[in-house]
TIVO-2410 file (N, C-alpha, C; in nm, 3 decimals):
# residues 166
REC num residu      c1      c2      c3 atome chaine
REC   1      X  -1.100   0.979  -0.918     N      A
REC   1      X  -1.104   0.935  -1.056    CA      A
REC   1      X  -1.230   0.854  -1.083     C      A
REC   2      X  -1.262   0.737  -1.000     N      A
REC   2      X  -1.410   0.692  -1.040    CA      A
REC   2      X  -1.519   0.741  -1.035     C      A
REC   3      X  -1.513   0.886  -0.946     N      A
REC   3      X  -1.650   0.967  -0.939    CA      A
REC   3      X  -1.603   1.063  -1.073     C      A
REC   4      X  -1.532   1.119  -1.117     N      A
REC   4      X  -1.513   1.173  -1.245    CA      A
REC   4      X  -1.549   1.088  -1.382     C      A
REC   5      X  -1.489   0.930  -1.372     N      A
REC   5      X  -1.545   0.840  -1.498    CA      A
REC   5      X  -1.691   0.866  -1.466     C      A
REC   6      X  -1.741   0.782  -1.376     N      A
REC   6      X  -1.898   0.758  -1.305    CA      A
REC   6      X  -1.938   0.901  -1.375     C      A
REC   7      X  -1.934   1.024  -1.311     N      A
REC   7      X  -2.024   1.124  -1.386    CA      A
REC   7      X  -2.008   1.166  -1.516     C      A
REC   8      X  -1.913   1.163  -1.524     N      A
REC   8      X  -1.870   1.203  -1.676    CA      A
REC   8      X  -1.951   1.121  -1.789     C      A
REC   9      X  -1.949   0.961  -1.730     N      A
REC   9      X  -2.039   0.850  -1.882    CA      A
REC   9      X  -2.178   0.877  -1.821     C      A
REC  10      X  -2.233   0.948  -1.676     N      A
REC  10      X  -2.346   0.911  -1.666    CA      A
REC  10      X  -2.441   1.035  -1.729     C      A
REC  11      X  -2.321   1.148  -1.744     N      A
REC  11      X  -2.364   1.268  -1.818    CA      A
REC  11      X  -2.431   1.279  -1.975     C      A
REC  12      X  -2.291   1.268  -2.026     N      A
REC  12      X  -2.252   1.174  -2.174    CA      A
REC  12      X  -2.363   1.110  -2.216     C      A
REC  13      X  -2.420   0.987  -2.169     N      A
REC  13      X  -2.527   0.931  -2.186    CA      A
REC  13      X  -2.647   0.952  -2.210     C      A
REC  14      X  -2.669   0.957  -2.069     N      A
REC  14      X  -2.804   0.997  -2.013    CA      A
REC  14      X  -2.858   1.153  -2.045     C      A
REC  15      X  -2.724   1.250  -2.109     N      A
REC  15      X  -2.792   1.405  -2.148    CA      A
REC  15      X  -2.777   1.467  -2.043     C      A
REC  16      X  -2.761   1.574  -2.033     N      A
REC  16      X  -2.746   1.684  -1.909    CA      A
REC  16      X  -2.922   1.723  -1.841     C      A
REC  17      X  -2.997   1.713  -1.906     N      A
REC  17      X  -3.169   1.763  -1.884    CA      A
REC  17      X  -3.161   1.604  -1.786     C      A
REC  18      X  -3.149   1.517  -1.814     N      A
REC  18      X  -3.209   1.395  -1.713    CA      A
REC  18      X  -3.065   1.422  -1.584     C      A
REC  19      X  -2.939   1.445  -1.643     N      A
REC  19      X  -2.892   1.460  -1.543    CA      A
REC  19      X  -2.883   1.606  -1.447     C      A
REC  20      X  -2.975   1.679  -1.483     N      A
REC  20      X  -2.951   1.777  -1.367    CA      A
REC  20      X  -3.046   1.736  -1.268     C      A
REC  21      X  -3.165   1.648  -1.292     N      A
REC  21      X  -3.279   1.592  -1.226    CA      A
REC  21      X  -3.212   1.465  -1.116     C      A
REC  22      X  -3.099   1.419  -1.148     N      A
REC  22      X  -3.055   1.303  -1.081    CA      A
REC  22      X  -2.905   1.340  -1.015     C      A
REC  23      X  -2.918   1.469  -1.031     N      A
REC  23      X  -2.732   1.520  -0.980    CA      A
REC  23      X  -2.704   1.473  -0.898     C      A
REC  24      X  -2.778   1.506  -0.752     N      A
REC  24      X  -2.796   1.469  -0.620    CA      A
REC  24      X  -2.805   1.319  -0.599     C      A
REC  25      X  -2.862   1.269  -0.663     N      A
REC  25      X  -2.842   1.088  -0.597    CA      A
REC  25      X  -2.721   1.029  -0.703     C      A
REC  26      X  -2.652   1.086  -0.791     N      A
REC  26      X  -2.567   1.041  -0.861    CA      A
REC  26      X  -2.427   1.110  -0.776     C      A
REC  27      X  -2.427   1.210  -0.748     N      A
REC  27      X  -2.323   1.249  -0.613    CA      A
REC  27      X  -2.299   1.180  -0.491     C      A
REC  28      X  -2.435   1.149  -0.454     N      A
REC  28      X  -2.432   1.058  -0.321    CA      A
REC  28      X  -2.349   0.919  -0.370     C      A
REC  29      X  -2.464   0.807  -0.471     N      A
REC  29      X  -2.374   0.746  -0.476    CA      A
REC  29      X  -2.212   0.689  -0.540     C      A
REC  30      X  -2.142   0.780  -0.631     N      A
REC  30      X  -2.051   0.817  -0.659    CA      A
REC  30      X  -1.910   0.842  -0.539     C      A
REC  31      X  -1.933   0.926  -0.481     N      A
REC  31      X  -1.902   0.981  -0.330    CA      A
REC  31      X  -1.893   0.873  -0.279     C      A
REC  32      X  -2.021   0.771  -0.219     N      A
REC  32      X  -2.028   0.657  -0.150    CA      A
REC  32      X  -1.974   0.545  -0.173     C      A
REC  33      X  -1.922   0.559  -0.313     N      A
REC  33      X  -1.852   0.416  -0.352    CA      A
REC  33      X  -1.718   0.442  -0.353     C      A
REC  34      X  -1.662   0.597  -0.320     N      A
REC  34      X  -1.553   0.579  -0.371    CA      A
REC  34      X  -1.533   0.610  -0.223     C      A
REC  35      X  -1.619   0.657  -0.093     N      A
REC  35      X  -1.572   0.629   0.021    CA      A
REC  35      X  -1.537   0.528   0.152     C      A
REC  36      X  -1.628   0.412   0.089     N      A
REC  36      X  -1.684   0.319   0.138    CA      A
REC  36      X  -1.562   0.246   0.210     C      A
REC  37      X  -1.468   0.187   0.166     N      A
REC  37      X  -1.354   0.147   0.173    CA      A
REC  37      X  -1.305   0.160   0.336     C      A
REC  38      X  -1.280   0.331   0.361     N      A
REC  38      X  -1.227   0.360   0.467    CA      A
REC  38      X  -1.307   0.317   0.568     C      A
REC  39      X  -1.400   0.341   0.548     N      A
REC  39      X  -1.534   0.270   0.684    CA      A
REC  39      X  -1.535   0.117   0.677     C      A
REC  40      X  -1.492   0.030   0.573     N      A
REC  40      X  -1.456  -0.117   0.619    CA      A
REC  40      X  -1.361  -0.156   0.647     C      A
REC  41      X  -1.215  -0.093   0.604     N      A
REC  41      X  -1.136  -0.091   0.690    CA      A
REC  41      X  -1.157  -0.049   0.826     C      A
REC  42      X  -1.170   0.051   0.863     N      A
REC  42      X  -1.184   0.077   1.006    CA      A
REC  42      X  -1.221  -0.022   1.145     C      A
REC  43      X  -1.376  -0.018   1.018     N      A
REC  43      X  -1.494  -0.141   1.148    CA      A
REC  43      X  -1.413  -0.260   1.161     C      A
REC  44      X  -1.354  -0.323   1.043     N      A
REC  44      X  -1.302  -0.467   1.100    CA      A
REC  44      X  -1.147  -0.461   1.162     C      A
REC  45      X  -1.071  -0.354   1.148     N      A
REC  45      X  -0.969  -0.360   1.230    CA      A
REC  45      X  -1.000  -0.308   1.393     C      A
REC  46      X  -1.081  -0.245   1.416     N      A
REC  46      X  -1.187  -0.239   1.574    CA      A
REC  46      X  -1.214  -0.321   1.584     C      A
REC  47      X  -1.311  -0.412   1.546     N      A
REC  47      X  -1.335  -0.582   1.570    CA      A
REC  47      X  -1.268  -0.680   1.571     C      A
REC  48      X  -1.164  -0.642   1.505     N      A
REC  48      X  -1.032  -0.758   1.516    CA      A
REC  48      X  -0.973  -0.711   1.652     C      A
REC  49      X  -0.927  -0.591   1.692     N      A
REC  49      X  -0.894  -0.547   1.782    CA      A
REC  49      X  -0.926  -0.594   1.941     C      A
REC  50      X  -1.087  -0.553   1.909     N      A
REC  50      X  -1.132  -0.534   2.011    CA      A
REC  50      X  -1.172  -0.706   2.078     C      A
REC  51      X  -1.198  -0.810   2.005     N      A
REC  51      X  -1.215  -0.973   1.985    CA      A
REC  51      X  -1.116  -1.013   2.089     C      A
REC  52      X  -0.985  -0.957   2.079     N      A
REC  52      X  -0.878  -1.028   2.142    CA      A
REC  52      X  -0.906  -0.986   2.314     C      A
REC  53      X  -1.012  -0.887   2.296     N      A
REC  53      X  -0.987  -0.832   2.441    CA      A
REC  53      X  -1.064  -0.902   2.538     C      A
REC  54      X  -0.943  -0.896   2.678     N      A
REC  54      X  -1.019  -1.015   2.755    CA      A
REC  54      X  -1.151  -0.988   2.858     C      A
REC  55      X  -1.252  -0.925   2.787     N      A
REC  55      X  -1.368  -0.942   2.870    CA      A
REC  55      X  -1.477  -0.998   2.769     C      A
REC  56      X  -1.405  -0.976   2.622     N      A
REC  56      X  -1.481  -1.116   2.550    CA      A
REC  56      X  -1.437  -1.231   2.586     C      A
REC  57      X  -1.378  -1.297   2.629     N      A
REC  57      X  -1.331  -1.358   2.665    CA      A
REC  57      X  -1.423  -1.423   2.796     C      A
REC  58      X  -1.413  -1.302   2.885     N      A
REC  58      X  -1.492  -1.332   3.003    CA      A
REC  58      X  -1.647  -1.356   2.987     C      A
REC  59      X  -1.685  -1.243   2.866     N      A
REC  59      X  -1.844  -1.285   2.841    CA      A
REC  59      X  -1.900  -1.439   2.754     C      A
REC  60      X  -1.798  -1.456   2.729     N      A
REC  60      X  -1.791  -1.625   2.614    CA      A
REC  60      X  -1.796  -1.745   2.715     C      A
REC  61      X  -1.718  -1.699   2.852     N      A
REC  61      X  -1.682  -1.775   2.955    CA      A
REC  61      X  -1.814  -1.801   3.040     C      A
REC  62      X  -1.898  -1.702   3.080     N      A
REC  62      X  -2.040  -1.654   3.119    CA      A
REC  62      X  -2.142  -1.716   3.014     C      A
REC  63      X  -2.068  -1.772   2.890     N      A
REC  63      X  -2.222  -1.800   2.834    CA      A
REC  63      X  -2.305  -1.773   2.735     C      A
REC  64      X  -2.276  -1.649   2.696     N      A
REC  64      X  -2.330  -1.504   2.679    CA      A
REC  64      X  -2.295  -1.542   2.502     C      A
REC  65      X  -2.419  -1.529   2.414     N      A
REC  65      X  -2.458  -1.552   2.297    CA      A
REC  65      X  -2.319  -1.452   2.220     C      A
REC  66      X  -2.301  -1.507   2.098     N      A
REC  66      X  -2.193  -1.424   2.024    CA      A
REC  66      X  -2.287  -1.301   1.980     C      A
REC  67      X  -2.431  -1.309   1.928     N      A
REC  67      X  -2.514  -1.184   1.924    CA      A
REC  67      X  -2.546  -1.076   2.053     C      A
REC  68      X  -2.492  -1.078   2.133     N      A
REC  68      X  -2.537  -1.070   2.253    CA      A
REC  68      X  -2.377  -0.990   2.264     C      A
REC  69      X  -2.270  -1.050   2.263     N      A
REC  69      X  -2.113  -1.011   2.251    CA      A
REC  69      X  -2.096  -0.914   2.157     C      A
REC  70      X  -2.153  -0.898   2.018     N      A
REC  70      X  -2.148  -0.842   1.935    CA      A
REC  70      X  -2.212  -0.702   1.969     C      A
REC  71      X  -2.348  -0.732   2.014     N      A
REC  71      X  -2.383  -0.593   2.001    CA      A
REC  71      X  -2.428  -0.558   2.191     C      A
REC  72      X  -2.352  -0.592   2.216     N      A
REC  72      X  -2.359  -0.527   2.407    CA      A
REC  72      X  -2.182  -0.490   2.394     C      A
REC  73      X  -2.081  -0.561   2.382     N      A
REC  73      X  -1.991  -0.528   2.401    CA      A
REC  73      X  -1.869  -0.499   2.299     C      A
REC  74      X  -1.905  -0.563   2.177     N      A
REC  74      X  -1.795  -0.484   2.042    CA      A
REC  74      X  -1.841  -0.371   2.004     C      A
REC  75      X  -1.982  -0.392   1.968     N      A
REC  75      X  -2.035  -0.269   1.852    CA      A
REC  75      X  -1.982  -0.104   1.990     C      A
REC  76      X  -2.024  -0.078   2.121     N      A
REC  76      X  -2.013   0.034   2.165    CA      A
REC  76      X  -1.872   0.070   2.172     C      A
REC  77      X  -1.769  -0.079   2.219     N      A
REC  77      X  -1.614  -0.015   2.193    CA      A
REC  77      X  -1.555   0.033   2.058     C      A
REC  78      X  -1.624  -0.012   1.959     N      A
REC  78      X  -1.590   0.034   1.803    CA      A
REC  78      X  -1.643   0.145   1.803     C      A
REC  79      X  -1.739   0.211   1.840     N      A
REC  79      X  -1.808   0.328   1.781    CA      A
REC  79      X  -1.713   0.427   1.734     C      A
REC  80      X  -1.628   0.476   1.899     N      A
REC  80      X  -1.534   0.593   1.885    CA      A
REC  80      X  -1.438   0.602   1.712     C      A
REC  81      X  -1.376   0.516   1.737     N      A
REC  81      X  -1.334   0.529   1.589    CA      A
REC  81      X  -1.385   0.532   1.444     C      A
REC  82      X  -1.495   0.462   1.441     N      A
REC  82      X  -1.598   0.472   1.345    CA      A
REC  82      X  -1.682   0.667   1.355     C      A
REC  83      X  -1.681   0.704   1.468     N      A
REC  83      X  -1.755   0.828   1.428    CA      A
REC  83      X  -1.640   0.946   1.408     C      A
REC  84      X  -1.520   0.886   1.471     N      A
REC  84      X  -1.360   0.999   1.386    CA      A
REC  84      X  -1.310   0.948   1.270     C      A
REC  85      X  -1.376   0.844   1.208     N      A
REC  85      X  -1.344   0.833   1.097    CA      A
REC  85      X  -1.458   0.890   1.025     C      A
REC  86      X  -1.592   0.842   1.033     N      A
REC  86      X  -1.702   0.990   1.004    CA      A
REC  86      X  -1.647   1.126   0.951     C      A
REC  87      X  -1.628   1.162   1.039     N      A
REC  87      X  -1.660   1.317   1.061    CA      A
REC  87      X  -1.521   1.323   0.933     C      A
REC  88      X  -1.397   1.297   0.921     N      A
REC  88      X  -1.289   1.304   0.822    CA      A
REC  88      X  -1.359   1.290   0.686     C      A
REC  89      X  -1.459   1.148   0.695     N      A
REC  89      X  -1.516   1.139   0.547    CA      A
REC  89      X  -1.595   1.231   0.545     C      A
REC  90      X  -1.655   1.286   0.585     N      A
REC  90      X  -1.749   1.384   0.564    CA      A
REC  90      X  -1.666   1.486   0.496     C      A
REC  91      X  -1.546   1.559   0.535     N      A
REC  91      X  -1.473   1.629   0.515    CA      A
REC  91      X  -1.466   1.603   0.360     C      A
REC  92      X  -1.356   1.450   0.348     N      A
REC  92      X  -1.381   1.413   0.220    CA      A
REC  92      X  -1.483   1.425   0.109     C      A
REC  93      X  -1.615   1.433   0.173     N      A
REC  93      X  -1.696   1.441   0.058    CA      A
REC  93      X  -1.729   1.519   0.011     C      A
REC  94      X  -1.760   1.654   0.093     N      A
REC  94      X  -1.722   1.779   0.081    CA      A
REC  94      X  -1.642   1.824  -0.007     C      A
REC  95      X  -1.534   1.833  -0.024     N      A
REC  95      X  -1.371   1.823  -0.087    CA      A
REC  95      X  -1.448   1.778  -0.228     C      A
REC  96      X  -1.483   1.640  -0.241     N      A
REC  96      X  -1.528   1.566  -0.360    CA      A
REC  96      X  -1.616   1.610  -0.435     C      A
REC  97      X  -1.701   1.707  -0.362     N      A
REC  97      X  -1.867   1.752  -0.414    CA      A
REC  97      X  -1.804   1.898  -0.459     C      A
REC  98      X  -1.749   1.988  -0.414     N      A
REC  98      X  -1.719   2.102  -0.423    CA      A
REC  98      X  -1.602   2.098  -0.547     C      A
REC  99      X  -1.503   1.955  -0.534     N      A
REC  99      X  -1.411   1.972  -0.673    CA      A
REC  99      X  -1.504   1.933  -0.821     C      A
REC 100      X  -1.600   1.823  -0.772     N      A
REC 100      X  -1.665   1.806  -0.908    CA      A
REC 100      X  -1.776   1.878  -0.948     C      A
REC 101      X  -1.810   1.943  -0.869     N      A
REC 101      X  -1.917   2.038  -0.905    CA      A
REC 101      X  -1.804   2.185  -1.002     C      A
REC 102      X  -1.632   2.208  -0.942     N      A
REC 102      X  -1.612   2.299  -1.017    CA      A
REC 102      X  -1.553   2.252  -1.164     C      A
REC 103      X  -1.572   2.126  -1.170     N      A
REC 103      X  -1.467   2.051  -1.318    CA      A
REC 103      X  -1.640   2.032  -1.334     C      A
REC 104      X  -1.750   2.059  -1.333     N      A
REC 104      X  -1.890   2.072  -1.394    CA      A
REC 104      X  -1.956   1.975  -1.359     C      A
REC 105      X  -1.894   1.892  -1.318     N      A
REC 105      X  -1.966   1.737  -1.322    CA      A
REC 105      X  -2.024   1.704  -1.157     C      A
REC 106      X  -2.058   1.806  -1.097     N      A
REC 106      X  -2.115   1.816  -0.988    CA      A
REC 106      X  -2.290   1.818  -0.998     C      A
REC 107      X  -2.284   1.922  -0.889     N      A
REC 107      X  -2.445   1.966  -0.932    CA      A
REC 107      X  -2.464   2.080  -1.063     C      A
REC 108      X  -2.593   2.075  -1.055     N      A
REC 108      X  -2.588   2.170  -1.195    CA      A
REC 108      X  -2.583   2.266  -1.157     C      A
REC 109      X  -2.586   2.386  -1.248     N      A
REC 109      X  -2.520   2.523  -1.268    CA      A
REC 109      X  -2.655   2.582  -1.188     C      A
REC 110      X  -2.757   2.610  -1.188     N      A
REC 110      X  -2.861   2.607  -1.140    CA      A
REC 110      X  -2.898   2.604  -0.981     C      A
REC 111      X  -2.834   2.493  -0.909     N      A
REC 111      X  -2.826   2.475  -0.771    CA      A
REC 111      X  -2.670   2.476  -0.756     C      A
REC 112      X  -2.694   2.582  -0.627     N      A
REC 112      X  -2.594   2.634  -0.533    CA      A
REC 112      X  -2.511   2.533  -0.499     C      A
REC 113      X  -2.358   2.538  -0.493     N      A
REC 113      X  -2.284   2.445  -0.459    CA      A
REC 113      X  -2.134   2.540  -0.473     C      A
REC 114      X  -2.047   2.536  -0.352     N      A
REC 114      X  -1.945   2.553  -0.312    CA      A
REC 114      X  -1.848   2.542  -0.444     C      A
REC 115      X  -1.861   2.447  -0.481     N      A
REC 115      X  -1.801   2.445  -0.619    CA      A
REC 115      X  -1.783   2.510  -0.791     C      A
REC 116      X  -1.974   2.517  -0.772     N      A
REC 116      X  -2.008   2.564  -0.875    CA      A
REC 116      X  -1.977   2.745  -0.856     C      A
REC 117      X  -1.966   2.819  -0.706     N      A
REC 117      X  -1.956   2.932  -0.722    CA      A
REC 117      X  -1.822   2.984  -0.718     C      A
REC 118      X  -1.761   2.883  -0.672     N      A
REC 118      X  -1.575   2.956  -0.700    CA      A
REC 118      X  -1.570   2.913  -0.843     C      A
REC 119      X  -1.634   2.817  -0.958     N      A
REC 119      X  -1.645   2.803  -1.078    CA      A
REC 119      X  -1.653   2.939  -1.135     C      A
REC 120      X  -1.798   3.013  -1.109     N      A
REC 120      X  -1.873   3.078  -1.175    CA      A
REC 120      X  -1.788   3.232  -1.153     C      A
REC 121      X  -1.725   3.220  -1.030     N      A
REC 121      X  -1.616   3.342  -0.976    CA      A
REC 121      X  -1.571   3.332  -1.061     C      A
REC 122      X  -1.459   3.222  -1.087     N      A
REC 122      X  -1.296   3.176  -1.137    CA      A
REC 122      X  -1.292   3.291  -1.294     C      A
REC 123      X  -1.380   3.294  -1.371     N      A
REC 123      X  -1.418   3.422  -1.453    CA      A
REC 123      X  -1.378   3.576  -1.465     C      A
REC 124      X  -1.392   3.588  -1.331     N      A
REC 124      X  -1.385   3.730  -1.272    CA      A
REC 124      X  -1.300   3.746  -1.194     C      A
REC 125      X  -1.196   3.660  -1.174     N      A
REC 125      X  -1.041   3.705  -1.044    CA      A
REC 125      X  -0.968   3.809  -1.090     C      A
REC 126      X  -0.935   3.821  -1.245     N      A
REC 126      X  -0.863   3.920  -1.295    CA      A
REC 126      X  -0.901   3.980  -1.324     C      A
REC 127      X  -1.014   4.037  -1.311     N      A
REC 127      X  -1.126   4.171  -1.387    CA      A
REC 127      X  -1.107   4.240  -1.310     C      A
REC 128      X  -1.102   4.217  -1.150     N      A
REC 128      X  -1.084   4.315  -1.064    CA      A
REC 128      X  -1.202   4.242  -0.939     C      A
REC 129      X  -1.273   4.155  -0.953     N      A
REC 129      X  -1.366   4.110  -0.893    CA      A
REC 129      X  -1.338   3.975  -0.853     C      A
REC 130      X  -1.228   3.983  -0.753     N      A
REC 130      X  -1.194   3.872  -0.669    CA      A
REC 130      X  -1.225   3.828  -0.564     C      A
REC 131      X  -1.302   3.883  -0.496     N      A
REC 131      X  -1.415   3.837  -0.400    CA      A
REC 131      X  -1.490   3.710  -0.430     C      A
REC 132      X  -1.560   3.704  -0.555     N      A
REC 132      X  -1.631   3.666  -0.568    CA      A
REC 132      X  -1.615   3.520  -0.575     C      A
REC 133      X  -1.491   3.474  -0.630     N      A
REC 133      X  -1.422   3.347  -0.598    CA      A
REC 133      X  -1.371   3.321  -0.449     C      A
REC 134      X  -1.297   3.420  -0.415     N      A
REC 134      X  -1.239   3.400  -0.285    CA      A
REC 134      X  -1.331   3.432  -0.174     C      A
REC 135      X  -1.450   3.413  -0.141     N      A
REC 135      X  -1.535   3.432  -0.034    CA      A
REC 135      X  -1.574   3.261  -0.076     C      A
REC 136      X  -1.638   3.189  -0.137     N      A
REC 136      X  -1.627   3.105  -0.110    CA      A
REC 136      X  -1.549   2.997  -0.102     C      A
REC 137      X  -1.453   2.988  -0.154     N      A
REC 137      X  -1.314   2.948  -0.118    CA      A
REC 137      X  -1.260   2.912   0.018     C      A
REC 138      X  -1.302   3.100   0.085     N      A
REC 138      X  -1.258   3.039   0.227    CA      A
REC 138      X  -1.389   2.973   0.285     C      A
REC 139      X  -1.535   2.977   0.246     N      A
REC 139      X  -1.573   2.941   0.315    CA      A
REC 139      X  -1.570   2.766   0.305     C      A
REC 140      X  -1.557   2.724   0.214     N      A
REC 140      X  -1.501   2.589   0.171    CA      A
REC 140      X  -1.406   2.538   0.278     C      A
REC 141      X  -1.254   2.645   0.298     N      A
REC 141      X  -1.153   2.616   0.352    CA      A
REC 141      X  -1.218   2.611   0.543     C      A
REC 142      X  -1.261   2.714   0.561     N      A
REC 142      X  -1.315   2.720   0.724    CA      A
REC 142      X  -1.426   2.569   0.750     C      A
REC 143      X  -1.497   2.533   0.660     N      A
REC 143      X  -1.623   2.402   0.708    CA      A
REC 143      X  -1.532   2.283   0.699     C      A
REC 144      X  -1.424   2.288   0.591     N      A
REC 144      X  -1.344   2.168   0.562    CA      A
REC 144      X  -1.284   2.163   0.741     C      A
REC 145      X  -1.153   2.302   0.754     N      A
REC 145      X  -1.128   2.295   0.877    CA      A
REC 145      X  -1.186   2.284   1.038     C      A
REC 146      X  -1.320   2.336   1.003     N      A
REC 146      X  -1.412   2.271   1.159    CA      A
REC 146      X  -1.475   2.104   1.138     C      A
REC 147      X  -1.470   2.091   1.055     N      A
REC 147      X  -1.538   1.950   1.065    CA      A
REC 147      X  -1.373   1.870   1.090     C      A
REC 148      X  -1.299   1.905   1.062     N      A
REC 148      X  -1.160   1.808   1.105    CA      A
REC 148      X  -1.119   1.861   1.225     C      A
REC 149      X  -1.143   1.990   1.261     N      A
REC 149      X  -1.143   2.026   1.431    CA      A
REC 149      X  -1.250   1.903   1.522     C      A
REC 150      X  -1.383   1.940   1.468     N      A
REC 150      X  -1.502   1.826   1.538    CA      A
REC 150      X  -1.454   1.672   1.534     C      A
REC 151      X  -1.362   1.624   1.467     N      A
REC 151      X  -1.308   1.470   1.426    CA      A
REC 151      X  -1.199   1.481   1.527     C      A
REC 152      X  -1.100   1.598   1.582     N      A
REC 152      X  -0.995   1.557   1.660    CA      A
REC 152      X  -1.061   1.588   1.808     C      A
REC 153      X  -1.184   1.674   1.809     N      A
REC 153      X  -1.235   1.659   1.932    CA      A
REC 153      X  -1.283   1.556   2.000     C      A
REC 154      X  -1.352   1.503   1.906     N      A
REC 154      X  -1.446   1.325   1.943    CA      A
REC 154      X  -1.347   1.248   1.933     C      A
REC 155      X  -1.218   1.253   1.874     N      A
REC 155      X  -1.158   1.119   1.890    CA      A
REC 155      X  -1.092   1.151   2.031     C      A
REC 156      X  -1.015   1.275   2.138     N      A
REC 156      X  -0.964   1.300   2.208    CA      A
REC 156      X  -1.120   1.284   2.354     C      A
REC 157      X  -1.211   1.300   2.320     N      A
REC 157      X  -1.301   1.278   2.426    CA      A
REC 157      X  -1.356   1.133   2.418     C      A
REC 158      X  -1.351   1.079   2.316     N      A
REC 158      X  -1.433   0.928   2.322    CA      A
REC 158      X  -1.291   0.831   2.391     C      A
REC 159      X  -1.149   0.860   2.362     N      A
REC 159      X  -1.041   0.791   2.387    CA      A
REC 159      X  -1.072   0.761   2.533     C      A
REC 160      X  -1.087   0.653   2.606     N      A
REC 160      X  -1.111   0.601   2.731    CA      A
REC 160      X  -0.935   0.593   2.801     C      A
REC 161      X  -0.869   0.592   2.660     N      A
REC 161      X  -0.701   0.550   2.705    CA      A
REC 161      X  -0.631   0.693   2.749     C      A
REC 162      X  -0.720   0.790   2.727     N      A
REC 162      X  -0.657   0.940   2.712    CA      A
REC 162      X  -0.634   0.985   2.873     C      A
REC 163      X  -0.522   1.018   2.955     N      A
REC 163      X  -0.521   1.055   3.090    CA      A
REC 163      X  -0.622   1.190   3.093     C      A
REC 164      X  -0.687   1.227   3.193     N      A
REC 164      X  -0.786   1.331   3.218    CA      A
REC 164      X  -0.714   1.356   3.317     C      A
REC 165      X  -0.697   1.506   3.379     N      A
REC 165      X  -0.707   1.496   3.507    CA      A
REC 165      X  -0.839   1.565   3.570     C      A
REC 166      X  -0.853   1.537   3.674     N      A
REC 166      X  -0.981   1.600   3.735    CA      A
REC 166      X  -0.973   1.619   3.864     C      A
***
């Protein structure tokens, strides 16, 4: 809903000619504000997490600068979850760029976008020319589904807690 207000008044406004010139950084940050959230949740419940654990503890005991704690021994145990939460938003934005590009308020009609061509299909399903929506559709559906395949792979290989056998 706020990337739909956001483009919709920045359309409205600003005219469609200035906004097909600014689609792209008005997507990004649109997208970015309305994703942002999940990535600060994440990082500080890893850091809250990870704080209690006792080899901070041991490095505080040693001496060892809180800058020094921070980025030798929180920032690399946080990563894992921060880059499976990645790869999901990515998914998300995807999803976000491809729905508002087909309600128009994406990129313009002009540049190629997942959205804009199951749009430009959606025309032609009942004419007899249903391909033309449904080829990208699935290809929408297959990148959505490997990038959330690539998110359960990295979280199952970065997991240090995960039994391996070998």
């Amino acid at each position: 809903m706020v990337a739909i207000i956001g483009l919709a008044v920045f359309q409205g406004a600003f005219g469609s000619e200035l906004y097909d010139g600014l689609a792209i950084i008005m997507l990004i940050l649109v997208i970015g504000i309305a994703e942002w959230p999940q990535y600060a949740r994440t990082v500080r419940a890893s850091v809250l997490a990870e704080r209690e654990q006792l080899y901070v503890d041991a490095a505080k005991a040693l001496g060892f600068s809180k800058r020094r704690i921070m980025f030798r021994h929180l920032l690399p145990n946080t990563l894992s979850p921060i880059l499976v939460v990645s790869t999901v938003q990515v998914a998300n934005a995807i999803i976000s760029e491809a729905s508002l590009s087909f309600l128009g308020l994406g990129m313009p009609v002009t540049t190629p976008s997942l959205g804009s061509l199951i749009r430009s299909g959606f025309e032609y399903i009942f004419s007899g020319s249903w391909w033309i929506t449904i080829i990208p559709a699935i290809v929408l559906v297959v990148l959505i589904l490997a990038i959330n395949l690539l998110g359960d792979w990295l979280r199952d290989a970065l997991n240090p807690r995960l039994y391996r056998e070998t």
